[in-house]
FIKOLZA-1660 file (N, C-alpha, C; in steps of 0.1 Angstrom, whole numbers, plus 5000, padded with zeros to 4 digits):
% residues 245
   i   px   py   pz ch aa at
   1 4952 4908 5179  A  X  N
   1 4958 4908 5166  A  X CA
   1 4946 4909 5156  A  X  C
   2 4949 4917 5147  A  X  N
   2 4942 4923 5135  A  X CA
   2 4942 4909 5124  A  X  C
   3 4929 4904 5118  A  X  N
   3 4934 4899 5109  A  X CA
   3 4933 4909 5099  A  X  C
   4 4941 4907 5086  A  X  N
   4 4944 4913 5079  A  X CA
   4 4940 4912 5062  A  X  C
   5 4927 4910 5060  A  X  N
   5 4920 4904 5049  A  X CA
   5 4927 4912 5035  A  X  C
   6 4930 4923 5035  A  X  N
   6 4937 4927 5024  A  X CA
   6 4952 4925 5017  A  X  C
   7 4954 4917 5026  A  X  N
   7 4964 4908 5025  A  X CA
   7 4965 4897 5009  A  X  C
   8 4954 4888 5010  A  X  N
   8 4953 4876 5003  A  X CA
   8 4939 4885 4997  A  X  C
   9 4934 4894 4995  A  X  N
   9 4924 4899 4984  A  X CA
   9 4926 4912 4981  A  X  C
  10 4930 4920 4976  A  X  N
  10 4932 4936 4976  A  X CA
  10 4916 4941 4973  A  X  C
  11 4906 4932 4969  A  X  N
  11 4896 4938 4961  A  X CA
  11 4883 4938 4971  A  X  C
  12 4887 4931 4984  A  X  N
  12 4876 4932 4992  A  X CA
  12 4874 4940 4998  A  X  C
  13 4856 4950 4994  A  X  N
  13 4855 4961 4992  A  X CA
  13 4853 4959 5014  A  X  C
  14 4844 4953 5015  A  X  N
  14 4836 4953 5032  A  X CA
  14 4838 4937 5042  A  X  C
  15 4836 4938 5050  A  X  N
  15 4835 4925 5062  A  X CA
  15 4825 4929 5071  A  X  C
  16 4825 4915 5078  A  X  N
  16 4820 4922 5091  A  X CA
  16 4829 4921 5103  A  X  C
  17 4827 4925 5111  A  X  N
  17 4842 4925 5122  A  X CA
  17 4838 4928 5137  A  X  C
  18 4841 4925 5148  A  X  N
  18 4836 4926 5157  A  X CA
  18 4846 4938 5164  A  X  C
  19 4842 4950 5172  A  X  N
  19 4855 4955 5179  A  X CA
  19 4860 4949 5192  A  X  C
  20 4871 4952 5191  A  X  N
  20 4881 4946 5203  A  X CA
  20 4890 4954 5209  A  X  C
  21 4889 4965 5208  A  X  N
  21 4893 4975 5211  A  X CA
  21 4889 4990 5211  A  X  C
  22 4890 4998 5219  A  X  N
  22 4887 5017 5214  A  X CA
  22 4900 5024 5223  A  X  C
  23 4903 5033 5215  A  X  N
  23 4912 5040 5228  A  X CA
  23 4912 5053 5220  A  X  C
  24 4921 5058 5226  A  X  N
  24 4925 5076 5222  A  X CA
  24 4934 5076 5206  A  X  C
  25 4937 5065 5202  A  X  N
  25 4943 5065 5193  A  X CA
  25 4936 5062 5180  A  X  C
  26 4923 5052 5182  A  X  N
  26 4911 5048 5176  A  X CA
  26 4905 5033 5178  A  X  C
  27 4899 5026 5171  A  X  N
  27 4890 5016 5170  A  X CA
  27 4897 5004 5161  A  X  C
  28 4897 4996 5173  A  X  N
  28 4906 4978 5164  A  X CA
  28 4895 4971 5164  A  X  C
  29 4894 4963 5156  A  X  N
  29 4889 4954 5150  A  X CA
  29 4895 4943 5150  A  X  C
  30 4884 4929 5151  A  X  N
  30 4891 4914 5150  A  X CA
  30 4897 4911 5136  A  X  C
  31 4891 4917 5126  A  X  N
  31 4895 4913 5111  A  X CA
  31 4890 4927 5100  A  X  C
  32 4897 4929 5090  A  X  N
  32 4891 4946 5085  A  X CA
  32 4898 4940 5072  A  X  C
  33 4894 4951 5064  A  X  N
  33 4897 4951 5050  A  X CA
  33 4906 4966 5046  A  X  C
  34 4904 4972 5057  A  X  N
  34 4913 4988 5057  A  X CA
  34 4931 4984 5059  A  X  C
  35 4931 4987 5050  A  X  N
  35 4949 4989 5047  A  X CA
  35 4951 5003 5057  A  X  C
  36 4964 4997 5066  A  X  N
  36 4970 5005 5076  A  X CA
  36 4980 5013 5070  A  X  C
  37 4984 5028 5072  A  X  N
  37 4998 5032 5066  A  X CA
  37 5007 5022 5068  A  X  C
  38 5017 5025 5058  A  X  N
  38 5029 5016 5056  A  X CA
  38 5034 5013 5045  A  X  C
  39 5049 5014 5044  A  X  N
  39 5056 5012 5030  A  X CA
  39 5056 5019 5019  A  X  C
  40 5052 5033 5026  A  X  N
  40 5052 5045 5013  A  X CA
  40 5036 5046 5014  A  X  C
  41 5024 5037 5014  A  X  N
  41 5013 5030 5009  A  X CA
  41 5005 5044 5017  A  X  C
  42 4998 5050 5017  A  X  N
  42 4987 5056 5027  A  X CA
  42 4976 5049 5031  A  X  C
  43 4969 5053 5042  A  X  N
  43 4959 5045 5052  A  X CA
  43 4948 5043 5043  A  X  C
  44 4937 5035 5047  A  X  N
  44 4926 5038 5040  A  X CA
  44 4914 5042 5048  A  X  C
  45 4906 5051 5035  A  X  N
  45 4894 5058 5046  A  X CA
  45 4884 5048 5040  A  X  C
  46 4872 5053 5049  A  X  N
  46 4859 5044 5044  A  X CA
  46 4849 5042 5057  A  X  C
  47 4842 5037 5063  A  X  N
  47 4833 5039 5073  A  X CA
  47 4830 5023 5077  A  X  C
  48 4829 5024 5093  A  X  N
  48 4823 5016 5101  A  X CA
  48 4806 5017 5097  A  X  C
  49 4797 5007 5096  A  X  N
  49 4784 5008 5094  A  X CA
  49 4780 4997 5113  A  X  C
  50 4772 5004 5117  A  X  N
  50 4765 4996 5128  A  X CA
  50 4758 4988 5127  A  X  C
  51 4747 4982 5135  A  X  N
  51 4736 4971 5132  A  X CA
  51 4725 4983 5131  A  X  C
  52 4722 4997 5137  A  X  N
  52 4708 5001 5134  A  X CA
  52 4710 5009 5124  A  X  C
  53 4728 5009 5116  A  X  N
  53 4723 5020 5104  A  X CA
  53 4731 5033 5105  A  X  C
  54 4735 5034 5123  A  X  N
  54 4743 5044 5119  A  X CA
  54 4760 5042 5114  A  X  C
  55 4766 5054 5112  A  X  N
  55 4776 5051 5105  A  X CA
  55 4788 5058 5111  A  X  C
  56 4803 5054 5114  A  X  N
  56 4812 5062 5121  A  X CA
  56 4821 5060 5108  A  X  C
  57 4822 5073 5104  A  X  N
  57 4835 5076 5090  A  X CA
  57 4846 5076 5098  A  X  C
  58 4855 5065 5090  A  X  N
  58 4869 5066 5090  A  X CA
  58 4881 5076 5084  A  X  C
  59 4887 5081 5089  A  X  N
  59 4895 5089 5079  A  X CA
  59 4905 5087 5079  A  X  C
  60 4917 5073 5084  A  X  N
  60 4923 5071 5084  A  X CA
  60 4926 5058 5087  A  X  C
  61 4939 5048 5086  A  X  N
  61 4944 5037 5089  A  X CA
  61 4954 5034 5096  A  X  C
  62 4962 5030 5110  A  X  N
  62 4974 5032 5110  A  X CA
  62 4977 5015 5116  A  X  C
  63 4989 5014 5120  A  X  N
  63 4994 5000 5132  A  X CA
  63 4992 5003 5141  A  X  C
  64 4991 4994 5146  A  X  N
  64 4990 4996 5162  A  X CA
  64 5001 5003 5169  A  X  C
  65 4998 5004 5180  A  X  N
  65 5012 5007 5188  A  X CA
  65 5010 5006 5203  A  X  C
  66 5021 5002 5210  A  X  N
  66 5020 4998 5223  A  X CA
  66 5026 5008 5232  A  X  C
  67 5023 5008 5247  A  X  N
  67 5027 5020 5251  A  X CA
  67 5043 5026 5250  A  X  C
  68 5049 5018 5249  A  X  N
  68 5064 5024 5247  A  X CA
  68 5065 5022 5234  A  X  C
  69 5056 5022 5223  A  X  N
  69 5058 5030 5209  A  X CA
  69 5061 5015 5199  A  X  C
  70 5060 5006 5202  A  X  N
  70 5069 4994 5196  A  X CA
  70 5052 4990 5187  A  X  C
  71 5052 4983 5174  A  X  N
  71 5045 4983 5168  A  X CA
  71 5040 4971 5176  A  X  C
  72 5024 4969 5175  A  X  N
  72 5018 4956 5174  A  X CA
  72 5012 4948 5162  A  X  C
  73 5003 4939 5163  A  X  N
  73 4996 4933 5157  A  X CA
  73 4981 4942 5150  A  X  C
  74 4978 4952 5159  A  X  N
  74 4965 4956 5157  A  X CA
  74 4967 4964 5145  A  X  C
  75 4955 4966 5141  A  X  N
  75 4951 4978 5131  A  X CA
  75 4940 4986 5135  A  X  C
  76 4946 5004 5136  A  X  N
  76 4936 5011 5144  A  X CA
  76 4930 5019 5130  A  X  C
  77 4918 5020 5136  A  X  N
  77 4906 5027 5124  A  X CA
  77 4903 5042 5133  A  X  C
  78 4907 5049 5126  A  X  N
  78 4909 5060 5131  A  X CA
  78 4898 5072 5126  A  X  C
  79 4889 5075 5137  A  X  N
  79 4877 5082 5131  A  X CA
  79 4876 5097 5129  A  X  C
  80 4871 5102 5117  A  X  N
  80 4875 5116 5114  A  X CA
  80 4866 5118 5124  A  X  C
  81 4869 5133 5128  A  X  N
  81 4867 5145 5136  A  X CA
  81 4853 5151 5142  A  X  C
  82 4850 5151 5149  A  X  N
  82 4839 5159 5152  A  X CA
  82 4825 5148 5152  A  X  C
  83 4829 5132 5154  A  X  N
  83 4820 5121 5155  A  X CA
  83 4815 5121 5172  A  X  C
  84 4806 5116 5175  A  X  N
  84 4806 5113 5189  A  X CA
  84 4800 5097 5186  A  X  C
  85 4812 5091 5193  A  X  N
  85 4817 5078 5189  A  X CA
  85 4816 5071 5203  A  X  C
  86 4812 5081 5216  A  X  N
  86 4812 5077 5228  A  X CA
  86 4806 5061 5232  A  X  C
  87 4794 5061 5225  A  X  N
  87 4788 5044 5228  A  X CA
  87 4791 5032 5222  A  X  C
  88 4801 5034 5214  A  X  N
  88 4808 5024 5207  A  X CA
  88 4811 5018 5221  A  X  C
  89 4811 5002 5214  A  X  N
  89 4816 4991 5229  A  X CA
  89 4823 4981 5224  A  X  C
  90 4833 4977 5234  A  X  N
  90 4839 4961 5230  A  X CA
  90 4829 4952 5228  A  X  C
  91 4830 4943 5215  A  X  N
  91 4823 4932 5214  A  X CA
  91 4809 4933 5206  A  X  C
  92 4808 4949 5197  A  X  N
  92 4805 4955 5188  A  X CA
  92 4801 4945 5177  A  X  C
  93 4796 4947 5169  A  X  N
  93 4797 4937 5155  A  X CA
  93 4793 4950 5148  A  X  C
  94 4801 4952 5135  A  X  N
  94 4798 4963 5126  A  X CA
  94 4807 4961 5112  A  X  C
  95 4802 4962 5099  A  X  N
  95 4804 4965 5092  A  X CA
  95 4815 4974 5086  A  X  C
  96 4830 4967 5083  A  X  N
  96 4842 4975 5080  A  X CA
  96 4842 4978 5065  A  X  C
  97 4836 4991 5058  A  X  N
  97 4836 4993 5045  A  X CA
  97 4844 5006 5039  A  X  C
  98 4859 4999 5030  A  X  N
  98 4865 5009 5025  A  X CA
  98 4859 5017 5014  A  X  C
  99 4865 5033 5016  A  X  N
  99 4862 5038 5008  A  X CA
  99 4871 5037 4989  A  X  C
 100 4866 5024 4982  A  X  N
 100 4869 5021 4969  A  X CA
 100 4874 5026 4960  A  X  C
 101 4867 5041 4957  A  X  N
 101 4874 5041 4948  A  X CA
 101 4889 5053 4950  A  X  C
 102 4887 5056 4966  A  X  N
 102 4902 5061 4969  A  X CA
 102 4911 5048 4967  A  X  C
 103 4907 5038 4976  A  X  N
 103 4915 5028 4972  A  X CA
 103 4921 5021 4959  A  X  C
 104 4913 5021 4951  A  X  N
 104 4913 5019 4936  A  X CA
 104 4928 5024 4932  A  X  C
 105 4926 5037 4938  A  X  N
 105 4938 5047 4933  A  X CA
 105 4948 5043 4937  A  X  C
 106 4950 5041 4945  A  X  N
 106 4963 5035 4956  A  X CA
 106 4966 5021 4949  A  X  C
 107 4965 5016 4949  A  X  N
 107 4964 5003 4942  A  X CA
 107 4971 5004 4927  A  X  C
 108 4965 5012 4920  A  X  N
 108 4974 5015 4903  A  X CA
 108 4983 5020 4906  A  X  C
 109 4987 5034 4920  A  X  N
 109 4997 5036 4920  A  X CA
 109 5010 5032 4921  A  X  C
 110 5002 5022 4935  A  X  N
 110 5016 5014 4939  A  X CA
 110 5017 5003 4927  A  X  C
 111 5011 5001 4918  A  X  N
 111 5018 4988 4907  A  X CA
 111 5025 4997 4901  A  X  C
 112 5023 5010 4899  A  X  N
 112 5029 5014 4887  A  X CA
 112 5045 5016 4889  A  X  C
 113 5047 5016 4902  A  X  N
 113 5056 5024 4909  A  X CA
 113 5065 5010 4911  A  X  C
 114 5062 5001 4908  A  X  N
 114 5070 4991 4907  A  X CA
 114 5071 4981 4896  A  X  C
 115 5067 4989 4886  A  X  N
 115 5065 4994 4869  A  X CA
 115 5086 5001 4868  A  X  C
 116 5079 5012 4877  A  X  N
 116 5092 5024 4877  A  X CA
 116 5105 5014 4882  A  X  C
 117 5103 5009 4892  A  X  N
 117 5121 4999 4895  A  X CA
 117 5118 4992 4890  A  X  C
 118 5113 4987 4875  A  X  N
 118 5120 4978 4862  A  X CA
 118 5126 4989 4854  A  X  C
 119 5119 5000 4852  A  X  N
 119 5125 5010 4840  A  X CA
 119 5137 5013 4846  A  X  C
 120 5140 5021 4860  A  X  N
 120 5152 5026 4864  A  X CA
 120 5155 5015 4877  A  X  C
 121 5164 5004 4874  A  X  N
 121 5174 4998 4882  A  X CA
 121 5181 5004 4889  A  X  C
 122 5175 5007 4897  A  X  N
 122 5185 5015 4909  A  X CA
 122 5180 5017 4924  A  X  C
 123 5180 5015 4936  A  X  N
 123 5173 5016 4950  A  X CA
 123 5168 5022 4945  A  X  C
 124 5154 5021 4956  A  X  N
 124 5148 5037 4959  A  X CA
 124 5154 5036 4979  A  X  C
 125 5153 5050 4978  A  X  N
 125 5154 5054 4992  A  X CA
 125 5144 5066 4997  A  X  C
 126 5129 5062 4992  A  X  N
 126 5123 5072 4996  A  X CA
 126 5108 5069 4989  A  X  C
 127 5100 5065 4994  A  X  N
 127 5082 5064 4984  A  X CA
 127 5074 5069 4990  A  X  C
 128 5064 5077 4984  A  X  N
 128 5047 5083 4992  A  X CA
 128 5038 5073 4978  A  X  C
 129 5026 5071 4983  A  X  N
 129 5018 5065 4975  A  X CA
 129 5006 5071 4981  A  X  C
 130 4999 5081 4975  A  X  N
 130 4988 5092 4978  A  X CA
 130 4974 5087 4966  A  X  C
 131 4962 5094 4967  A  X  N
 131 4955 5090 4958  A  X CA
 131 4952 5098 4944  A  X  C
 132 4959 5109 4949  A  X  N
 132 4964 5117 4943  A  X CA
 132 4978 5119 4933  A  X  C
 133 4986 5110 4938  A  X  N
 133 4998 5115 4935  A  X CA
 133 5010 5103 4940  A  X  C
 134 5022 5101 4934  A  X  N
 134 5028 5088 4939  A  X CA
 134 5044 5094 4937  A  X  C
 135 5054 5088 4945  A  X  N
 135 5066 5091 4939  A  X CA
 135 5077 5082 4947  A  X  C
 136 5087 5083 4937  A  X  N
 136 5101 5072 4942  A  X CA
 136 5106 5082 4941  A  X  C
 137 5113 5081 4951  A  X  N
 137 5132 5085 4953  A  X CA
 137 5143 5075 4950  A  X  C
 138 5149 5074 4938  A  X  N
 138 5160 5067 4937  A  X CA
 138 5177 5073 4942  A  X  C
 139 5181 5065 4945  A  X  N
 139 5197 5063 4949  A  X CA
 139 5204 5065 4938  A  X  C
 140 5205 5075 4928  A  X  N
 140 5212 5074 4920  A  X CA
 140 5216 5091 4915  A  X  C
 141 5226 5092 4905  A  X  N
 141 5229 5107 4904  A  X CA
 141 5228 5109 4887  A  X  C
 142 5225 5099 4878  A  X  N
 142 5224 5101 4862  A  X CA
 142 5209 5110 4864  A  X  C
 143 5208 5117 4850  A  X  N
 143 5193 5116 4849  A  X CA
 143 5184 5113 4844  A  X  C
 144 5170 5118 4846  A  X  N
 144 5160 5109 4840  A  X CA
 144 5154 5117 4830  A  X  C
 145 5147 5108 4818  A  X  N
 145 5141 5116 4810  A  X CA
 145 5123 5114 4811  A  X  C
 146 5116 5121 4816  A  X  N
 146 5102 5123 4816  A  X CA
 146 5095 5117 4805  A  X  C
 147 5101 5121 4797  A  X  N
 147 5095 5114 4788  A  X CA
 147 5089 5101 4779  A  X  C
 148 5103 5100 4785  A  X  N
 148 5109 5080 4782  A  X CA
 148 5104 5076 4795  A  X  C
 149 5105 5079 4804  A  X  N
 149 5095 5070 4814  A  X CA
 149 5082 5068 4814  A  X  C
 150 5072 5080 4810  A  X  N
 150 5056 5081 4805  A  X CA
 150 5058 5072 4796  A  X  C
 151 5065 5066 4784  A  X  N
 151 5060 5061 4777  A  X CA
 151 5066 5049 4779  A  X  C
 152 5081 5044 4786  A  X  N
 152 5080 5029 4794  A  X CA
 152 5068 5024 4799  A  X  C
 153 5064 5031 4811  A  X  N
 153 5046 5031 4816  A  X CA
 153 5039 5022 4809  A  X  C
 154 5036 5033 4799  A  X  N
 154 5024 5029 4789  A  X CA
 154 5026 5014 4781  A  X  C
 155 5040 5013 4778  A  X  N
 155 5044 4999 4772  A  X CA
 155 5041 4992 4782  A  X  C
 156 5046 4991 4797  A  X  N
 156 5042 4982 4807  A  X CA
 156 5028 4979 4808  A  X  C
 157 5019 4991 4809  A  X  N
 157 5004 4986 4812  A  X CA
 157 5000 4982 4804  A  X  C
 158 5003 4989 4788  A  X  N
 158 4994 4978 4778  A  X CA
 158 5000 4964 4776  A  X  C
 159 5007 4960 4782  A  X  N
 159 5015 4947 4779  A  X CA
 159 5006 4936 4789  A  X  C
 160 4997 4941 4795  A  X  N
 160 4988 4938 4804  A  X CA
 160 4994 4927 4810  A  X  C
 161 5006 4924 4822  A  X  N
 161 5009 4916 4828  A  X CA
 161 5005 4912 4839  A  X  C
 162 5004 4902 4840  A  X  N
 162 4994 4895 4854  A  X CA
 162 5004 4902 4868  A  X  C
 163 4998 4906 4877  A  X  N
 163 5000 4908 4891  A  X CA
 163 4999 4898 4899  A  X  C
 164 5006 4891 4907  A  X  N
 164 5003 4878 4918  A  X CA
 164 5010 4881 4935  A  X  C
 165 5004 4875 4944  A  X  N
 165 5010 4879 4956  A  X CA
 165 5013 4863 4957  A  X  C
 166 5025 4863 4964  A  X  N
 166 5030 4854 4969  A  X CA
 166 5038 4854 4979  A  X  C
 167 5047 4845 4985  A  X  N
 167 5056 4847 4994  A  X CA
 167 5068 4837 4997  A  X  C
 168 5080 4841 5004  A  X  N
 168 5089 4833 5003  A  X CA
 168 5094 4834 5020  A  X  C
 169 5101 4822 5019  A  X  N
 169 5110 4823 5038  A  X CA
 169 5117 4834 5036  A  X  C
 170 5118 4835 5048  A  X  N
 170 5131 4849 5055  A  X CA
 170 5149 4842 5052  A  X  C
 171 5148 4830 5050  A  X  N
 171 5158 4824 5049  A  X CA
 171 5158 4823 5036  A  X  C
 172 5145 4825 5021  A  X  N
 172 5152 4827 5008  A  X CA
 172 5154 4839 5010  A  X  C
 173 5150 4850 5017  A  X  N
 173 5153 4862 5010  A  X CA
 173 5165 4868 5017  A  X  C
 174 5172 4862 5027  A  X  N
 174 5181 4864 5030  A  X CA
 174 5192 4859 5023  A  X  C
 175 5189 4844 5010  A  X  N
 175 5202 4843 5005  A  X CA
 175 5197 4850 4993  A  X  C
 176 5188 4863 4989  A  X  N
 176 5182 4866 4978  A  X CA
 176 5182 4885 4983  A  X  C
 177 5194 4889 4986  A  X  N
 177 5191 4903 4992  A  X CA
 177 5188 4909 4980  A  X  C
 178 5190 4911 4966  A  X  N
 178 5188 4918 4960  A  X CA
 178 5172 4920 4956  A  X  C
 179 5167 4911 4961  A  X  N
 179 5151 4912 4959  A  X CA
 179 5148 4928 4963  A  X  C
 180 5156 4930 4977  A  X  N
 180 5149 4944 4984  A  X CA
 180 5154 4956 4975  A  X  C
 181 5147 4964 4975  A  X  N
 181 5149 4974 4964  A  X CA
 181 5146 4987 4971  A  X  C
 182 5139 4985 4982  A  X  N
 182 5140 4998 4989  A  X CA
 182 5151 4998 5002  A  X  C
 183 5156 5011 5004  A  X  N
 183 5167 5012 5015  A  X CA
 183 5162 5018 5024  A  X  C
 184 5149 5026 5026  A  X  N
 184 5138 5033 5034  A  X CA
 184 5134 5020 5043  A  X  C
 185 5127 5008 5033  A  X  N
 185 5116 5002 5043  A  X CA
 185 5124 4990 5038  A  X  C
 186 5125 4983 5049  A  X  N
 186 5127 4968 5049  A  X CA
 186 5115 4956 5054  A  X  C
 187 5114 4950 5043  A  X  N
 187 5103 4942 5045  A  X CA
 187 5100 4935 5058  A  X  C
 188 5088 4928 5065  A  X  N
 188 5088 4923 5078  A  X CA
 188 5094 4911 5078  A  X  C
 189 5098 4904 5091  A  X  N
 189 5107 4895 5089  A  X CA
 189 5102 4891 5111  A  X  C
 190 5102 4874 5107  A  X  N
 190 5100 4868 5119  A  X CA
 190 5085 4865 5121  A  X  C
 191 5079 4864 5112  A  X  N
 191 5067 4851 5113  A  X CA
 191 5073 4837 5103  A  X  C
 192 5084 4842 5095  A  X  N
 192 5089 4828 5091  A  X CA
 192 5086 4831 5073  A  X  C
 193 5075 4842 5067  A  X  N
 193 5079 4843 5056  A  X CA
 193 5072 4851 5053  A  X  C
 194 5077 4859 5039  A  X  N
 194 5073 4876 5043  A  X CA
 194 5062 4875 5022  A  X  C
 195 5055 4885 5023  A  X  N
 195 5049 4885 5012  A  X CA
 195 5056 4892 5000  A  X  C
 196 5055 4885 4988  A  X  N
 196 5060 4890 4977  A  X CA
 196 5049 4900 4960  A  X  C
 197 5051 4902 4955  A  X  N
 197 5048 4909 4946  A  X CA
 197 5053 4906 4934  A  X  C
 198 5046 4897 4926  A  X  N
 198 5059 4895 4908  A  X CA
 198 5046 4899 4899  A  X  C
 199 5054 4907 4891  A  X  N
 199 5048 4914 4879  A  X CA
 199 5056 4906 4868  A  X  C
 200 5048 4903 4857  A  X  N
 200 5049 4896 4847  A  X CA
 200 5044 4878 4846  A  X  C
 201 5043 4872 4836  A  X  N
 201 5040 4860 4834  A  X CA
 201 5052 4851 4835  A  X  C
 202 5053 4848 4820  A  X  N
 202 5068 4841 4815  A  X CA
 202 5077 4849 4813  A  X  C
 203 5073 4862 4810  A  X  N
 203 5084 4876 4811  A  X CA
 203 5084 4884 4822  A  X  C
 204 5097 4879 4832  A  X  N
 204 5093 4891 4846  A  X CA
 204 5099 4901 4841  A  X  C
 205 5085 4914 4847  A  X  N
 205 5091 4929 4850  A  X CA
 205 5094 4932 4863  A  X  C
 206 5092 4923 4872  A  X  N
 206 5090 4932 4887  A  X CA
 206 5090 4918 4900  A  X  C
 207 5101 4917 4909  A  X  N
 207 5096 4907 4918  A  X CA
 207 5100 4913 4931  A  X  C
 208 5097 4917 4939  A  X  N
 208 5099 4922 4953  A  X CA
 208 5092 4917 4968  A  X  C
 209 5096 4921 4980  A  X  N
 209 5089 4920 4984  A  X CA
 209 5079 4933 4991  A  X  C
 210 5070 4933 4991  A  X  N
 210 5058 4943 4995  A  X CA
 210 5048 4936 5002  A  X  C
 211 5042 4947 5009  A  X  N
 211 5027 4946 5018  A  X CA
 211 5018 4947 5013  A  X  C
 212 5021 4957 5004  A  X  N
 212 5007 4968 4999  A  X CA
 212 4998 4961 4993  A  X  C
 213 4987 4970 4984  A  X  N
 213 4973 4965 4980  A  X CA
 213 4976 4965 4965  A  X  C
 214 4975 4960 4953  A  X  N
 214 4979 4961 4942  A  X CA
 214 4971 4957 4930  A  X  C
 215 4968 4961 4918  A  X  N
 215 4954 4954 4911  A  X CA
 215 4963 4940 4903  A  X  C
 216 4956 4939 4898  A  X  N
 216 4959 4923 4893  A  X CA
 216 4964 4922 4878  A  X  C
 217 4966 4930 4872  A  X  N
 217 4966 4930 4862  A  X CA
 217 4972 4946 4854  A  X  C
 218 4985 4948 4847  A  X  N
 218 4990 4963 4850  A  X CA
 218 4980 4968 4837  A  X  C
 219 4971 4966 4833  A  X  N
 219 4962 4972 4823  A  X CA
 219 4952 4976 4830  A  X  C
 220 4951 4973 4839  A  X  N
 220 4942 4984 4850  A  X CA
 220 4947 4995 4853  A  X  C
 221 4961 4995 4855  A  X  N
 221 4963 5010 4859  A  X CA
 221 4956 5017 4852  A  X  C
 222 4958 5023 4837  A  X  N
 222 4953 5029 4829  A  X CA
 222 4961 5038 4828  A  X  C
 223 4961 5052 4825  A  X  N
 223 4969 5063 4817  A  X CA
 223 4976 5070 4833  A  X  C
 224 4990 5065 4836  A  X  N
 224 4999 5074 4846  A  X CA
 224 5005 5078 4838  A  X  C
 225 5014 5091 4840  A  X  N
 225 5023 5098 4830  A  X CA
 225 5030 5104 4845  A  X  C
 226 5044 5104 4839  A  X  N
 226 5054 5110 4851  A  X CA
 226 5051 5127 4849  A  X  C
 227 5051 5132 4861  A  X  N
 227 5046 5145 4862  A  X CA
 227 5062 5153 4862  A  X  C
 228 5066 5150 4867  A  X  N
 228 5076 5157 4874  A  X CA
 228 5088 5148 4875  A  X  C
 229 5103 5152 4872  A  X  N
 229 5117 5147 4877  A  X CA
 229 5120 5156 4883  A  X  C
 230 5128 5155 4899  A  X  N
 230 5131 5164 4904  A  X CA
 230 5146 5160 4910  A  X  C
 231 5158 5170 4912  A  X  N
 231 5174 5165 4921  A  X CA
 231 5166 5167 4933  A  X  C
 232 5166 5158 4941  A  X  N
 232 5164 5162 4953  A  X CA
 232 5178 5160 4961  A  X  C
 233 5187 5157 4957  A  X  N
 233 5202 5161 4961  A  X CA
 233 5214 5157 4952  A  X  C
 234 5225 5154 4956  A  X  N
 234 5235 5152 4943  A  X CA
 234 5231 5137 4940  A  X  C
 235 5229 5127 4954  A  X  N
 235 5230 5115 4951  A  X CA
 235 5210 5107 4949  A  X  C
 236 5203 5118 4945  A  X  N
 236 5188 5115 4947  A  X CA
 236 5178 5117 4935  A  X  C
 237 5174 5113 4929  A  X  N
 237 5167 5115 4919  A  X CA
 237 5147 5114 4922  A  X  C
 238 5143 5123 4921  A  X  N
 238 5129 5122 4924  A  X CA
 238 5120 5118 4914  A  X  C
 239 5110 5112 4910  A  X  N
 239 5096 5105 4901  A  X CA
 239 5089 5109 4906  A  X  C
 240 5077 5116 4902  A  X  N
 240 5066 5120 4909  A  X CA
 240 5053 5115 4897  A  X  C
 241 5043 5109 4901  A  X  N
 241 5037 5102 4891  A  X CA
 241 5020 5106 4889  A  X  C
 242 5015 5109 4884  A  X  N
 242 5001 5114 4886  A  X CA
 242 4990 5101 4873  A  X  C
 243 4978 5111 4876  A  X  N
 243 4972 5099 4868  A  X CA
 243 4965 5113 4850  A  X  C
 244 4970 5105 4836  A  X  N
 244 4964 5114 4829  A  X CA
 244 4952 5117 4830  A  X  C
 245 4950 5135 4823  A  X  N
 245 4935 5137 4820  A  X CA
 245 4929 5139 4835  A  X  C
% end
């Protein structure tokens, strides 16, 4: 089992970590700071550093998985292409360092994007969160105006509301279903209590539950502007969100 340090710090850039695993899928680690796909969220890259200096690039993040496909506990670090990674060994000690400022990105996106389910009340059934680019799919058939959402945004971030992680039992959020807001991903359930996300202070904008990595504060985001509204069917409305300038 992976510990999972980006959990309780979104901001820890490195660790150190010992390997406990290699296979054909990639490289687990006792404890990492690399955010695994999941939840819309994309993996993180960034590099293993060794004890003499050399360095194995990561180019991705994923869960584990067991041989009949069922998720585990681990987190595999998955090494870009064309490395010879052959002497890597169990019981390794190496330096797990994400790459920042992709992550940075990921991080404003996914706040902003839950910025977006305070402006439009309505599921989403559908999220990518890229470093590039971010978008909801909502459950709904009215439409949206691009414009009035760039500038919701901008009211939200300058209003600079604290970001906090928290968490509640599986038994509040079962008598509390409307917390879940996505119909895609259903939060984890069965360690006894699952992590939350509330935007705002004494004025909530935002309380859900989420995994992801998120900055602390929505005045970090800085300048997102909705790029694009798109029908993605009668009952689907698309957000696609980029970053200004």
């Amino acid at each position: 089992m992976t510990q999972d340090l980006f959990r309780d710090d979104a901001y820890l850039r490195e660790c150190t970590a010992t390997i406990t695993a290699i296979g054909d899928a990639g490289i687990v680690l006792d404890r990492t700071v690399f955010y695994p796909l999941g939840g819309g969220q994309a993996g993180d890259a960034g590099e293993l550093r060794r004890a003499d200096g050399r360095v194995v690039a990561i180019a991705d993040t994923r869960k584990g998985k067991a041989e009949d496909g069922s998720p585990t506990a681990d987190i595999v670090h998955v090494p870009a292409a064309g490395q010879d990674v052959s002497d890597l060994r169990v019981g390794e000690v190496v330096t797990a360092r994400i790459d920042w400022a992709r992550r940075h990105r990921l991080m404003r996106f996914h706040t902003t994007t839950h910025l977006l389910c305070h402006l439009v009340p309505q599921l989403v059934n559908g999220c990518s969160i890229t470093p590039d680019y971010a978008r909801l799919d909502f459950a709904m058939t009215d439409a949206l105006d691009k414009d009035a959402l760039t500038e919701g945004i901008a009211r939200l971030v300058a209003a600079a509301h604290p970001v906090a992680v928290g968490s509640i039992s599986d038994a509040e959020l079962d008598a509390n279903p409307a917390l879940v807001k996505s119909m895609s991903v259903q939060p984890p359930r069965g360690s006894g209590r699952v992590r939350t996300i509330r935007i705002g202070g004494e004025t909530l904008v935002d309380y859900q539950p989420c995994g992801g990595t998120h900055v602390a504060n929505t005045a970090e985001i800085g300048a997102v502007v909705v790029t694009k509204i798109e029908k993605k069917s009668a009952t689907t409305r698309r957000v696609v969100l980029g970053f200004a300038g």
